[in-house]
C-alpha positions as CSV (number, residue, x, y, z in Angstrom):
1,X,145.8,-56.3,-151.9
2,X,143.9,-53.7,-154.3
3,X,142.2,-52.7,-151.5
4,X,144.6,-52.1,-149.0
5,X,146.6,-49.6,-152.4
6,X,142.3,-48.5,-152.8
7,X,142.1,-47.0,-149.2
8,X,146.0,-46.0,-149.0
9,X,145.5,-43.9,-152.2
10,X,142.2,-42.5,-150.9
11,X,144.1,-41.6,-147.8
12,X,146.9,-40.2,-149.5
13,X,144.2,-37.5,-151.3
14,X,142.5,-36.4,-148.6
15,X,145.6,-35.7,-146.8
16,X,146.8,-34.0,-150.0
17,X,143.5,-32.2,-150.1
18,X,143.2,-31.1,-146.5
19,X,146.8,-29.8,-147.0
20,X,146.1,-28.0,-150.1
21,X,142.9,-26.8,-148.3
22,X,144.7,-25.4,-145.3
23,X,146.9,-23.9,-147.3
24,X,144.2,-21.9,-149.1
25,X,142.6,-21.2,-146.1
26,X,146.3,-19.5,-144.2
27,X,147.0,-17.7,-147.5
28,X,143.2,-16.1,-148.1
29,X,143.6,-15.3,-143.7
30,X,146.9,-13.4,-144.9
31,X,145.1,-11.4,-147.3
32,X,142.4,-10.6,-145.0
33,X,144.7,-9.7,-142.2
34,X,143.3,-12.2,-140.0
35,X,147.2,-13.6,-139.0
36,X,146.4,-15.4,-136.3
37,X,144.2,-17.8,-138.4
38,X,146.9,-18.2,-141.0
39,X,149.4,-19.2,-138.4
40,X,147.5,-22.0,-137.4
41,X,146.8,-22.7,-140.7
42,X,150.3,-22.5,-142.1
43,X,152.1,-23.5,-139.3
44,X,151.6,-27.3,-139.0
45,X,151.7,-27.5,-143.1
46,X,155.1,-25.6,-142.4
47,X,156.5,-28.5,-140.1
48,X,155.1,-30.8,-142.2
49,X,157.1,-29.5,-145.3
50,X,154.7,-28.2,-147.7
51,X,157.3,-25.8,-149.3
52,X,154.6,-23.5,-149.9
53,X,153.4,-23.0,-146.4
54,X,156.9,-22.7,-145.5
55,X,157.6,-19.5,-147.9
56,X,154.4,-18.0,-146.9
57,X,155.5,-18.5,-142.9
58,X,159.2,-17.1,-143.6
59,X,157.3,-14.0,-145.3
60,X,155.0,-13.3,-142.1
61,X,158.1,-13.8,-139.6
62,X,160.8,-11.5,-142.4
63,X,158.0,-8.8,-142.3
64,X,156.4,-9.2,-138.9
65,X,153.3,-9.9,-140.5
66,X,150.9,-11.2,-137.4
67,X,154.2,-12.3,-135.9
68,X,157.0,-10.8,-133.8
69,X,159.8,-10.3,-136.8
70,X,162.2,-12.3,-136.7
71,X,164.9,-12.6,-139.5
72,X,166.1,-16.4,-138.2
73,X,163.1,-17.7,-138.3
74,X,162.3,-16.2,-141.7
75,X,166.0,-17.8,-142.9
76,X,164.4,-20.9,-141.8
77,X,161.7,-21.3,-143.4
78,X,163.0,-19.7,-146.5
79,X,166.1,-22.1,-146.6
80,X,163.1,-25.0,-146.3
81,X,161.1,-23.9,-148.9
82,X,163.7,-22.7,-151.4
83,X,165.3,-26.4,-151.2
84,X,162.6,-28.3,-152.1
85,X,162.7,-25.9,-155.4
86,X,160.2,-22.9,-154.8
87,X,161.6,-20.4,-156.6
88,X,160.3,-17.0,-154.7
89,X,161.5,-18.6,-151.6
90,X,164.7,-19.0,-153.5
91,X,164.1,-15.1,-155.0
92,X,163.4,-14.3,-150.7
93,X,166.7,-16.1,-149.5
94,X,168.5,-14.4,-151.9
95,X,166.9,-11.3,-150.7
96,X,168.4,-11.7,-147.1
97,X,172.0,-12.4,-149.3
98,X,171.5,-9.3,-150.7
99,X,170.4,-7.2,-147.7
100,X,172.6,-9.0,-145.3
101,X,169.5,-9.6,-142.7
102,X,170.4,-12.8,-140.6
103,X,173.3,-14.0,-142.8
104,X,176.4,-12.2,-144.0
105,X,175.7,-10.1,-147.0
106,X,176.8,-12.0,-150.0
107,X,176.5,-10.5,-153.2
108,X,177.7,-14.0,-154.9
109,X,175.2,-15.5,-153.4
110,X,172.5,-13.1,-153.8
111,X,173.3,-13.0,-157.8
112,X,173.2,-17.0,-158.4
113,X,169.8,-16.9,-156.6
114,X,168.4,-14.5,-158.5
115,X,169.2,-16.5,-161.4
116,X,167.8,-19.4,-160.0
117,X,164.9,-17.8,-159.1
118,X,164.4,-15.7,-162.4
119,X,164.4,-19.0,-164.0
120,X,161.4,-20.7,-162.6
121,X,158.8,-17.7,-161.9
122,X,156.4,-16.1,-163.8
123,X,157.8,-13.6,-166.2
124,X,155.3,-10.6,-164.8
125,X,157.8,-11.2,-161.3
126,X,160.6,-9.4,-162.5
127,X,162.0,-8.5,-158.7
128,X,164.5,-11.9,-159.0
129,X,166.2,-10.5,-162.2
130,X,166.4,-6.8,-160.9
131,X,168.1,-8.2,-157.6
132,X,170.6,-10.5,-159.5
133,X,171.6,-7.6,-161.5
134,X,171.5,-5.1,-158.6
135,X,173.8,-8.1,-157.1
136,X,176.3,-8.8,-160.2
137,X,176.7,-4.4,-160.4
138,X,178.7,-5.1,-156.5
139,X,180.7,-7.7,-158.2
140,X,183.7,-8.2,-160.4
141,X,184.3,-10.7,-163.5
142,X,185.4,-13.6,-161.3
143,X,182.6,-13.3,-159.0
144,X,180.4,-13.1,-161.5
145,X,181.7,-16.2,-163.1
146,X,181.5,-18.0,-159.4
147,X,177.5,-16.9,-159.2
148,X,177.0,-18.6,-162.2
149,X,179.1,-21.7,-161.3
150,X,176.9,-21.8,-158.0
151,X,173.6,-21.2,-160.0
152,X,174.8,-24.7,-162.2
153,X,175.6,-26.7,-159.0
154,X,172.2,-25.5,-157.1
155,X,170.2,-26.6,-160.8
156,X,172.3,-30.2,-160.6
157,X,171.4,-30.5,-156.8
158,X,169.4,-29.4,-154.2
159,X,170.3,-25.5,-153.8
160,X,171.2,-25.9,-150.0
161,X,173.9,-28.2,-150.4
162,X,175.2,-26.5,-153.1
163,X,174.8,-23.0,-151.4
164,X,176.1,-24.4,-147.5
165,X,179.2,-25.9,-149.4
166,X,180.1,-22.6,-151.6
167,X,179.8,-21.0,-148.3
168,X,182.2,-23.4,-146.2
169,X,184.7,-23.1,-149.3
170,X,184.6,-19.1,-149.4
């Protein structure tokens, strides 16, 4: 039986590492420009649901980076990624909140984002904290109060829930 738990950990890391290693490999192919490598690096870990891969596959479709743009696909992979808790893919969603590319523009949605996002990146990353404020300057008191309400039940759950239901109530 220690075996059999042996060779399934063993397993389990090398499938962690080649994941981790592809993952290196499609980000360092973004930064050379070489796109077509980090699509087939990135696109399996992607489907897979590496949150990280997914973020960094939303950011080549959102900009057209080595890929035709394509603001649903970005949304996708975004909405992915943010859920499982990756806070620039949350900062990114809110983005497309903000800007109103794919989805309807939503300032309330775009400020408790921000705040989620602001949260949980580094503090040099200051975009998240510009854009909730950019977002709570469209918006009144109430909707203010209904960000932060959002922000709470995203932080007690898993964002999209929280986010699909505030947006089925409102």
């Amino acid at each position: 039986m220690r075996i059999i738990i042996a060779i399934t950990g063993l397993l389990l890391a090398a499938v962690i590492t080649s994941a981790q290693a592809g993952l290196a490999e499609g980000v360092e192919a973004i930064g050379k420009g070489d796109f077509k490598a980090a699509l087939v690096q990135l696109q399996p870990l992607a489907e897979q649901g590496n949150a990280d891969a997914q973020f960094n596959l939303g950011l080549m479709y959102f900009n057209g980076t080595g890929v035709p743009q394509d603001d649903q696909l970005a949304l996708k992979w975004f909405r992915l990624s943010a859920d499982q808790g990756d806070a620039f893919a949350q900062f990114a969603l809110g983005n497309m909140y903000f800007l109103g590319r794919a989805v309807e523009k939503n300032f309330v949605v775009s400020y408790a984002l921000g705040n989620l996002s602001a949260a949980n990146v580094p503090s040099y990353f200051t975009a998240p904290a510009q854009m909730r404020d950019a977002s709570a300057a469209q918006l009144d008191s109430r909707q203010i109060e209904a960000g932060q309400k959002l922000t709470r039940e995203m932080r007690q759950m898993r964002p999209l829930p929280a986010l699909d239901a505030y947006l089925q109530n409102n």
